[in-house]
C-alpha positions as CSV (number, residue, x, y, z in Angstrom):
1,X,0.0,0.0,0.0
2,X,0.8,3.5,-0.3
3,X,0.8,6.3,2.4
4,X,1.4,9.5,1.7
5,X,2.9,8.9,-2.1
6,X,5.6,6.4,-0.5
7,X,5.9,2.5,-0.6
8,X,4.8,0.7,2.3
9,X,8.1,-1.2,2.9
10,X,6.8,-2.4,6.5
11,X,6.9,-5.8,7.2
12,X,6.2,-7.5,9.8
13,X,6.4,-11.6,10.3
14,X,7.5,-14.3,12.0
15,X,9.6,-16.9,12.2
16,X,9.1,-20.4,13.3
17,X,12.0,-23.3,13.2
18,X,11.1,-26.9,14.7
19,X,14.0,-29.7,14.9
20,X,14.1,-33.3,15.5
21,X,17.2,-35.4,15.7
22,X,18.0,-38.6,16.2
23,X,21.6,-39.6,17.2
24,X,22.9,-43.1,16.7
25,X,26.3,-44.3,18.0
26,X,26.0,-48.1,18.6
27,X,29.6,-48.5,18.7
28,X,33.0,-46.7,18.7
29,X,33.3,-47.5,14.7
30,X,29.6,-46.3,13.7
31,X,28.0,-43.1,13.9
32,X,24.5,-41.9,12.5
33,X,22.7,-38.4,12.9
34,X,19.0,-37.4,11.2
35,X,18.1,-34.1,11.9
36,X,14.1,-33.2,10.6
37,X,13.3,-29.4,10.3
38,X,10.2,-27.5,9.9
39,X,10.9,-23.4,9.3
40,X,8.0,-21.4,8.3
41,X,7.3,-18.0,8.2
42,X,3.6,-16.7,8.9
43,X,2.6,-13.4,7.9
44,X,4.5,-11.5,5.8
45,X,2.9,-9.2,2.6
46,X,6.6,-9.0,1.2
47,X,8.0,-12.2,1.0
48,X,7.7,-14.3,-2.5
49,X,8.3,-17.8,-1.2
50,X,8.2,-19.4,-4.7
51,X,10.4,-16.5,-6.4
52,X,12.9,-17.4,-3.9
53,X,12.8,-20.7,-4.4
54,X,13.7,-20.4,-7.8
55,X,17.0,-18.3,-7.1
56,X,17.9,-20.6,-4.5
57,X,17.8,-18.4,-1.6
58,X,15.1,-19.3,0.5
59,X,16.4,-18.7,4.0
60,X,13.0,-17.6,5.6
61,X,10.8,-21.2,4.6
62,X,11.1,-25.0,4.1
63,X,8.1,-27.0,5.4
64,X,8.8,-30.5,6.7
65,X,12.2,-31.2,5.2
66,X,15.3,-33.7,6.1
67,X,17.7,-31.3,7.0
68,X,20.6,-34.2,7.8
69,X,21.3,-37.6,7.6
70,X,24.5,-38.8,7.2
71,X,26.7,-42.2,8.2
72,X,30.2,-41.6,9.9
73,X,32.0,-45.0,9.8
74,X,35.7,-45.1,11.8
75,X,38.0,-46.7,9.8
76,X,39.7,-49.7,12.1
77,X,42.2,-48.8,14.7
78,X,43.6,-45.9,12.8
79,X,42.6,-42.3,13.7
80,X,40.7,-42.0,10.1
81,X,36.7,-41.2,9.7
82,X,34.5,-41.4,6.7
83,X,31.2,-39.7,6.5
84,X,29.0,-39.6,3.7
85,X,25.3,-38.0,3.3
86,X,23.5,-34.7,4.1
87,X,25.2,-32.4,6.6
88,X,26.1,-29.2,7.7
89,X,29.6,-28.1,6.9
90,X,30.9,-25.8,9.7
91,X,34.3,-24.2,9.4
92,X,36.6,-21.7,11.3
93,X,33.7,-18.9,11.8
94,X,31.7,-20.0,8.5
95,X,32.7,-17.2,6.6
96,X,33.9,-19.5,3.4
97,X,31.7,-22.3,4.4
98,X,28.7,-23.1,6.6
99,X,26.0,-24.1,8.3
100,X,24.9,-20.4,8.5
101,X,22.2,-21.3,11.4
102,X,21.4,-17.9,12.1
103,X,19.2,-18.0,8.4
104,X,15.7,-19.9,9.4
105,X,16.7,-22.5,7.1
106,X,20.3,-22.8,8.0
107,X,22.3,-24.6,5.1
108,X,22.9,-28.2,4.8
109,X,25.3,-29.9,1.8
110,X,25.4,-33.4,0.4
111,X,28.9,-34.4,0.9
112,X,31.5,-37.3,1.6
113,X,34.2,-36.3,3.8
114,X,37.5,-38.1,5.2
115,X,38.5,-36.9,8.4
116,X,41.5,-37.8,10.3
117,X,41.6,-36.5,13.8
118,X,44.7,-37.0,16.3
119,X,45.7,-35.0,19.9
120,X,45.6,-31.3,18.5
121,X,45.6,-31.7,14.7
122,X,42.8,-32.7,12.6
123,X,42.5,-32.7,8.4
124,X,38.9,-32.8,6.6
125,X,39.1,-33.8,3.2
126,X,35.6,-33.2,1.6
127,X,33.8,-33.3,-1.9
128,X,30.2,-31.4,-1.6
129,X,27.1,-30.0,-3.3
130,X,25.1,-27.0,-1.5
131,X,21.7,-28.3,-0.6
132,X,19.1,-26.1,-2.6
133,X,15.9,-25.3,-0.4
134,X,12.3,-25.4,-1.9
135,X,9.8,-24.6,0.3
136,X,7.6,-26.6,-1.9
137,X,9.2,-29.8,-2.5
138,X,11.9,-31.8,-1.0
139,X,15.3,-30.5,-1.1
140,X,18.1,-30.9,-3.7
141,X,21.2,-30.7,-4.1
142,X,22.5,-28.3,-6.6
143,X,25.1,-30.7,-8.8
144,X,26.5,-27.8,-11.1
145,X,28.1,-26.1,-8.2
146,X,30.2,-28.4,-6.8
147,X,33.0,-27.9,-3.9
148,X,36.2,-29.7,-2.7
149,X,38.3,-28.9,0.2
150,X,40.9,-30.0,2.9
151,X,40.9,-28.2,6.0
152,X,43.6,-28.6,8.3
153,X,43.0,-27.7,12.1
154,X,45.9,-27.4,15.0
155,X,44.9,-26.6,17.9
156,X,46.8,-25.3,21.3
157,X,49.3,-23.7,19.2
158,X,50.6,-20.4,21.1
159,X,48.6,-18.3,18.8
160,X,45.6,-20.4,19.9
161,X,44.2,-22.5,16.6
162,X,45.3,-22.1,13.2
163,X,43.4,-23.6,10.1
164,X,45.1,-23.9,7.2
165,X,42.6,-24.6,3.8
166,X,42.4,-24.8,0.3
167,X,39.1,-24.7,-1.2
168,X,38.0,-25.1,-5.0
169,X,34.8,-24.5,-6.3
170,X,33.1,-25.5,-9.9
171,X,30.3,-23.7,-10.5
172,X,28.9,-24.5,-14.3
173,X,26.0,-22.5,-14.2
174,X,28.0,-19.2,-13.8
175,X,31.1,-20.9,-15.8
176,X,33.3,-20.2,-13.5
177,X,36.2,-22.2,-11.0
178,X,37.8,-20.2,-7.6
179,X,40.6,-21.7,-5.9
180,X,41.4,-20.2,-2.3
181,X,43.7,-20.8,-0.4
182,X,44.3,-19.6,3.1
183,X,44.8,-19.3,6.9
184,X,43.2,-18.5,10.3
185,X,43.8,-18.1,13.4
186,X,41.7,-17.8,16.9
């Protein structure tokens, strides 16, 4: 509406985020997690669910959806993990990549990761897709925009924890590939 020859750009709504999860650990070797989510918004005049849908930016809506679900198998005696299936991808302070739970929908991936893990160091070797959301339907993964990484984490150091990364990303759609490479420390 219009008041006073200006565009009512008042909008007022709210936001609703439900979780389930189920955690499985039957054994040191075997690991399972299913997390269900419900986030809805109620009452916006603004907000085209279904246009945002289509960009792949929904971060306000996804109606009954399986946000994770993946398998994390220990590999014998060694200090080497593989996981494989939906998840969120949390790293350093998810500026290049994560979970981004502050969004409604929070973002999930479809990925296979190797992870070894010993005293202060840890390495994450991971192939992923970003998980589209669709308010409407269930959710995809977007397999023209895919992502490979290896994350290196030491921790105690006297600087506090240092990552070290490279991270490569295909994206066809947009025809383009970025390679980063970098550091952190906390």
């Amino acid at each position: 509406d219009n008041v006073d020859g200006r565009a009512d750009n008042d909008d007022n709504f709210l936001l609703t985020r439900v979780r389930a999860t189920l955690d499985l650990r039957p054994n040191p070797f075997v690991q399972a997690h299913f997390t269900f989510q419900d986030a809805q918004e109620f009452g916006s005049h603004q907000l085209d669910h279904d246009a945002m849908d289509r960009r792949g930016n929904n971060i306000y809506e996804n109606e009954s959806d399986l946000h994770e679900a993946w398998l994390k198998l220990k590999l014998g005696s060694c200090p080497m993990w593989v996981q494989a299936g939906r998840m969120q991808l949390n790293y350093g302070d998810q500026r290049l990549i994560g979970g981004f739970n502050w969004a409604n929908t929070a973002r999930a991936f479809d990925a296979v990761k190797f992870i070894y893990e010993e005293d202060n160091f840890t390495l994450d070797l991971a192939a992923a897709n970003v998980v589209v959301v669709d308010s409407n339907a269930w959710d995809n993964s977007n397999d023209d925009d895919n992502l490979l990484f290896a994350y290196a984490t030491l921790k105690d150091l006297p600087q506090g924890t240092q990552d070290v990364y490279w991270i490569y990303r295909d994206n066809d759609e947009l025809e383009m590939e970025i390679h980063t490479v970098g550091t952190r420390i906390d």
